[in-house]
C-alpha positions as CSV (number, residue, x, y, z in Angstrom):
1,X,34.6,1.1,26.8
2,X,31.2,2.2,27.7
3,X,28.9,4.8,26.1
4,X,25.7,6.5,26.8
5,X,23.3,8.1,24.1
6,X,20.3,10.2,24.9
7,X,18.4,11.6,22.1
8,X,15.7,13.8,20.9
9,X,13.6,13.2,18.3
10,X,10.9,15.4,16.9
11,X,8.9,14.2,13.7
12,X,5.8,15.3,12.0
13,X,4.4,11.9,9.9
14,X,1.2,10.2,9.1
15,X,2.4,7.1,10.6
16,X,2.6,5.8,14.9
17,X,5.9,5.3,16.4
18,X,5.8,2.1,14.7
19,X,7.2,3.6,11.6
20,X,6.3,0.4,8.7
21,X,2.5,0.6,9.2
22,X,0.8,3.8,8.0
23,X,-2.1,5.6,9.5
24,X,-4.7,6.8,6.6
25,X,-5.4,10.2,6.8
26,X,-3.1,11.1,9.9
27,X,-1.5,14.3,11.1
28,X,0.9,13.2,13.9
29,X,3.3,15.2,16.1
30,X,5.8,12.5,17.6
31,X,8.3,14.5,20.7
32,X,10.8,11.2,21.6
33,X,13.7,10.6,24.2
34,X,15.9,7.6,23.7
35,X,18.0,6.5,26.4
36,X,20.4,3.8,25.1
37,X,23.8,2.2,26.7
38,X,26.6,0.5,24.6
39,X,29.3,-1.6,26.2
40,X,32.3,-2.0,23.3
41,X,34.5,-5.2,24.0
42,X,36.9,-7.9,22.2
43,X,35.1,-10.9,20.4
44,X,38.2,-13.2,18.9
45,X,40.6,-9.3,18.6
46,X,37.9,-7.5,16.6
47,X,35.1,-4.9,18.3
48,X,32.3,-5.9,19.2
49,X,29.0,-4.4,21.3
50,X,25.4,-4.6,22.8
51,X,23.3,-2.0,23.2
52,X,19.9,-1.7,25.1
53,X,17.6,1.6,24.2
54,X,14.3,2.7,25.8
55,X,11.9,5.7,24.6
56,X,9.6,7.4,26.5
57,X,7.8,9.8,23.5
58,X,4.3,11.9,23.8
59,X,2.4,11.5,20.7
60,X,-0.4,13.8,19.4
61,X,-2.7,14.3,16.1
62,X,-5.4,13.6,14.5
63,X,-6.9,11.5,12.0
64,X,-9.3,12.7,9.1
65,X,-12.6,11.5,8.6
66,X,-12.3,10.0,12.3
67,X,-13.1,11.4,15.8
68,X,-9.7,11.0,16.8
69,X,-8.0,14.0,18.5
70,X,-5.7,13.0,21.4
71,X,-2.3,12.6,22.6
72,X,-0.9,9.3,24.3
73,X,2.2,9.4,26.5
74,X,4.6,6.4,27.7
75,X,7.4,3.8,27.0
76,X,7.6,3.2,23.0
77,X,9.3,-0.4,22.0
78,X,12.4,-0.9,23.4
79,X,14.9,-2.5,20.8
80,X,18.5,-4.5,21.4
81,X,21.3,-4.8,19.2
82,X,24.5,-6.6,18.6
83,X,27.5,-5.8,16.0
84,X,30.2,-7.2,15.5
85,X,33.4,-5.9,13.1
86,X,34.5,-8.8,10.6
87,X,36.9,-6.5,8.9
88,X,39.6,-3.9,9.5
89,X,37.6,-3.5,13.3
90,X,40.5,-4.1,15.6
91,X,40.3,-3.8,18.9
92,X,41.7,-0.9,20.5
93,X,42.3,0.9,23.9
94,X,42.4,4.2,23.6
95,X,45.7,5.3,23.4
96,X,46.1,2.5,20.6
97,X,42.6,4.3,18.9
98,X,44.5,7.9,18.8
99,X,47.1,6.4,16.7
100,X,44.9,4.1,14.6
101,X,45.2,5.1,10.7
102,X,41.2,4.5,9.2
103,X,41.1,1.4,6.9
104,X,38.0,-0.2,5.1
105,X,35.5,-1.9,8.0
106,X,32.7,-4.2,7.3
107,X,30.7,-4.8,10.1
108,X,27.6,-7.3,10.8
109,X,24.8,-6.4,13.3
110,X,21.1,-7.5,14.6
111,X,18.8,-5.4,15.9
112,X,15.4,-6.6,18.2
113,X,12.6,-4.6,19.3
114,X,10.2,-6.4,21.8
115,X,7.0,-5.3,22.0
116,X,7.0,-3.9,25.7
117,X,5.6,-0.3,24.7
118,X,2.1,0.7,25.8
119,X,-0.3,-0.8,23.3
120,X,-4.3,-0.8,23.9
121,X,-6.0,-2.6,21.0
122,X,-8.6,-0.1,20.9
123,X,-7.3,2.5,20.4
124,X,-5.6,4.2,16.7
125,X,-2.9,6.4,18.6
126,X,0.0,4.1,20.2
127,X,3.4,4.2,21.2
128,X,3.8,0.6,20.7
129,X,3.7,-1.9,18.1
130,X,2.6,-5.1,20.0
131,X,4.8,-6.8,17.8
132,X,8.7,-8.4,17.4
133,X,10.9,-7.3,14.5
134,X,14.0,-8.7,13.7
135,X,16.9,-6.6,11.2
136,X,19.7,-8.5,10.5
137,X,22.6,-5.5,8.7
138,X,25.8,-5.8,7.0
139,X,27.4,-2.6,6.8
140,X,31.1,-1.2,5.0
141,X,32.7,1.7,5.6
142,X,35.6,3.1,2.9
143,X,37.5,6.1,4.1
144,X,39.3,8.0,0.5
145,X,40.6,11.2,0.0
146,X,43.3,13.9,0.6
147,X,44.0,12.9,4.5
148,X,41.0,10.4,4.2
149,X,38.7,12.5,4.9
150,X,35.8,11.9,3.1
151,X,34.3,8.3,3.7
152,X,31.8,6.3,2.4
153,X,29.4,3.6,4.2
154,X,27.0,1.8,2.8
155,X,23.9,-0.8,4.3
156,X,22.2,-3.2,3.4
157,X,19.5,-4.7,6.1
158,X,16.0,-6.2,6.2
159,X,12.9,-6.1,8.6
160,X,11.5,-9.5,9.3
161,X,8.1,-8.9,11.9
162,X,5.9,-11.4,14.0
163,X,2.3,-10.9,13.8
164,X,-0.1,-8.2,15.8
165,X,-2.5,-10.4,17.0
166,X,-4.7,-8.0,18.6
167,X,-4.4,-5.3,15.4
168,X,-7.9,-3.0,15.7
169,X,-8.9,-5.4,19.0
170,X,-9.6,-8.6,17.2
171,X,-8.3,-8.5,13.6
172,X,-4.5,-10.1,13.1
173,X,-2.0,-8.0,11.1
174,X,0.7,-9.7,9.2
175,X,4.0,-8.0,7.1
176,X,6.0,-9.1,4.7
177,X,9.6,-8.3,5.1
178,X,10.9,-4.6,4.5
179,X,14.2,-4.4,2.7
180,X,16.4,-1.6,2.6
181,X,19.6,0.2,1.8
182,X,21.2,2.6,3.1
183,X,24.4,4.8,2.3
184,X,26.3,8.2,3.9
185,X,29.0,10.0,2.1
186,X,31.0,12.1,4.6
187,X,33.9,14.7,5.1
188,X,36.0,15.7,8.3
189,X,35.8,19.6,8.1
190,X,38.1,19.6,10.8
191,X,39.4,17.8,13.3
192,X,36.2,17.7,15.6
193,X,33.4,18.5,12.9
194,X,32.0,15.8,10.4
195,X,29.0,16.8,8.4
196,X,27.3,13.9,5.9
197,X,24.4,13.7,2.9
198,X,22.4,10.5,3.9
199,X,20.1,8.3,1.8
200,X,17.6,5.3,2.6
201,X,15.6,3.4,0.1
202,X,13.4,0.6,1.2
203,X,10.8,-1.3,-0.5
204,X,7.9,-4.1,-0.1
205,X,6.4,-4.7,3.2
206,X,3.2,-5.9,2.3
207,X,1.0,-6.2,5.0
208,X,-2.8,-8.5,5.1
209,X,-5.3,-8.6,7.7
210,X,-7.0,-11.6,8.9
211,X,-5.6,-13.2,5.8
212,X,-7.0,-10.3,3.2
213,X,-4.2,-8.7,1.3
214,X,-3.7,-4.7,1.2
215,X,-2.2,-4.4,-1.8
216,X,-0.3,-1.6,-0.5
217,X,3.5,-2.7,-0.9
218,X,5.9,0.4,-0.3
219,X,8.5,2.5,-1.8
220,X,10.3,4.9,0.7
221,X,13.4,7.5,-0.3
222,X,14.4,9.1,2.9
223,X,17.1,11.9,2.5
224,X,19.0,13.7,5.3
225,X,22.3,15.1,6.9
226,X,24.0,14.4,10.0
227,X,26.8,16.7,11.4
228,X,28.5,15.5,14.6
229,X,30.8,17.7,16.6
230,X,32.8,16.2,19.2
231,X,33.5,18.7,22.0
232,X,36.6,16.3,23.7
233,X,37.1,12.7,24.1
234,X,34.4,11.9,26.4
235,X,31.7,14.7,24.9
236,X,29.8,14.4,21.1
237,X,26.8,16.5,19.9
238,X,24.9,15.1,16.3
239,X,22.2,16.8,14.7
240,X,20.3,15.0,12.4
241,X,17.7,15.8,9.6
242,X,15.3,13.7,7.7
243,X,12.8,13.9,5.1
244,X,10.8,11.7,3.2
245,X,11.1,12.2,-0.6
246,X,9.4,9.7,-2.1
247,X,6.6,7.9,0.2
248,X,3.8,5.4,-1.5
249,X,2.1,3.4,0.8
250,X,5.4,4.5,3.8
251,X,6.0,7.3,6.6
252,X,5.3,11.2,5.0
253,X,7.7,12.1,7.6
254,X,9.9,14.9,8.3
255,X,12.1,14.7,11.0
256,X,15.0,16.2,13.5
257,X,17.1,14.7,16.2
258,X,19.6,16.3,18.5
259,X,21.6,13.3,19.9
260,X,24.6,14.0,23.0
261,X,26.7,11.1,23.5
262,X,29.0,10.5,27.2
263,X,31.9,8.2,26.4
264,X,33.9,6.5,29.3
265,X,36.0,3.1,30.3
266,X,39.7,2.7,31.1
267,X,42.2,5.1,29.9
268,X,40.0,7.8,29.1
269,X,40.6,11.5,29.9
């Protein structure tokens, strides 16, 4: 089975597109499109995919107490993942997946974003982070309920990052890893309609340049919904929402996302 995902993303932050390193005194407009691809297949009879996605985003703002006052336009990071479903992840055609009866999944998955958006060393605004990071995730899903259709999922993940060598020009930037969870608690309004409340929480991250601590480890809350209507088997619309509720030394953001998604392979109608 294949799938394509392109998605919108509009969010007001004082942070770059590189969301784990905060820009004192910034008012940014970020306007993203994400194009990604995900090819589902078999690894020893459970699902498993890869997935490739590349943004192209026009950021603007400025930055107080600075002469900044620009935009930038380009390629952002482009990022790579892998999951794989340990538990309850069978794999299915899709005649078998119309008949499948939800169970408890737990799933495992790394993520890489290479550092091939534009970056200039000079400058504060970029679309890049001239950087690797690394997030290995375990995730579990538990479906419960009358019909089972509420569900739960919960993750748990971390970001490891290389340094910036070339942070402000000369100066080399260094983080600590970022951990986080994550949960969504969901219900099937209907057949085609599933709306969710969403939570994040992530914490440390400390970063140090050219050796010198910051002392500015982080503590980030991030609530949201996501309501995805799926208009036939090949055809899904999600709208997302986002807001950061508690921020010290993270992202301020506030953020929406309108995501379609084009499903097709063998068997599908």
């Amino acid at each position: 089975m294949n799938q394509v995902e392109v998605t919108y993303d509009y969010v007001r932050a004082d942070e770059s597109i590189d969301p784990s390193i905060v820009i004192e005194g910034a008012h940014l407009n970020l306007n993203q499109w994400t194009i990604s691809y995900m090819r589902y297949f078999s690894l020893l009879k459970r699902m498993a995919w890869v997935s490739p996605s590349i943004p192209l985003a026009v950021l603007n703002g400025t930055v107080t107490g600075t002469n900044v006052n620009g935009s930038v336009a380009g390629a952002g990071d482009s990022s790579y993942e892998f999951a794989w479903l340990l538990k309850g992840g069978p794999a299915l055609s899709p005649e078998e997946f119309e008949k499948y009866k939800p169970a408890t999944v737990i799933g495992v998955s790394l993520n890489v974003t290479a550092p091939t958006g534009l970056y200039r060393a000079d400058k504060i605004l970029n679309l890049g982070s001239d950087r690797w990071s690394f997030r290995p995730e375990i995730g579990l899903t538990h479906p419960f309920g009358p019909e089972q259709k509420w569900a739960f999922d919960a993750y748990v993940n971390t970001y490891f990052y290389t340094d910036n060598s070339a942070y402000r020009g000369v100066e080399i930037l260094r983080q600590g890893p970022l951990p986080g969870v994550e949960g969504h608690l969901s219900y099937n309004f209907r057949e085609n309609v599933m709306g969710s409340f969403d939570a994040r929480y992530s914490f440390r991250g400390d970063t140090s340049i050219d050796g010198v601590g910051q002392s500015d480890s982080q503590k980030n809350f991030v609530v949201g919904t996501e309501w995805i209507v799926s208009l036939n088997n090949k055809n899904q619309l999600t709208f997302i929402f986002e807001k950061a509720a508690v921020h010290v030394n993270g992202p301020a953001a506030t953020g929406i996302a309108l995501r379609y998604d084009y499903y097709w392979g063998r068997g599908f109608k």
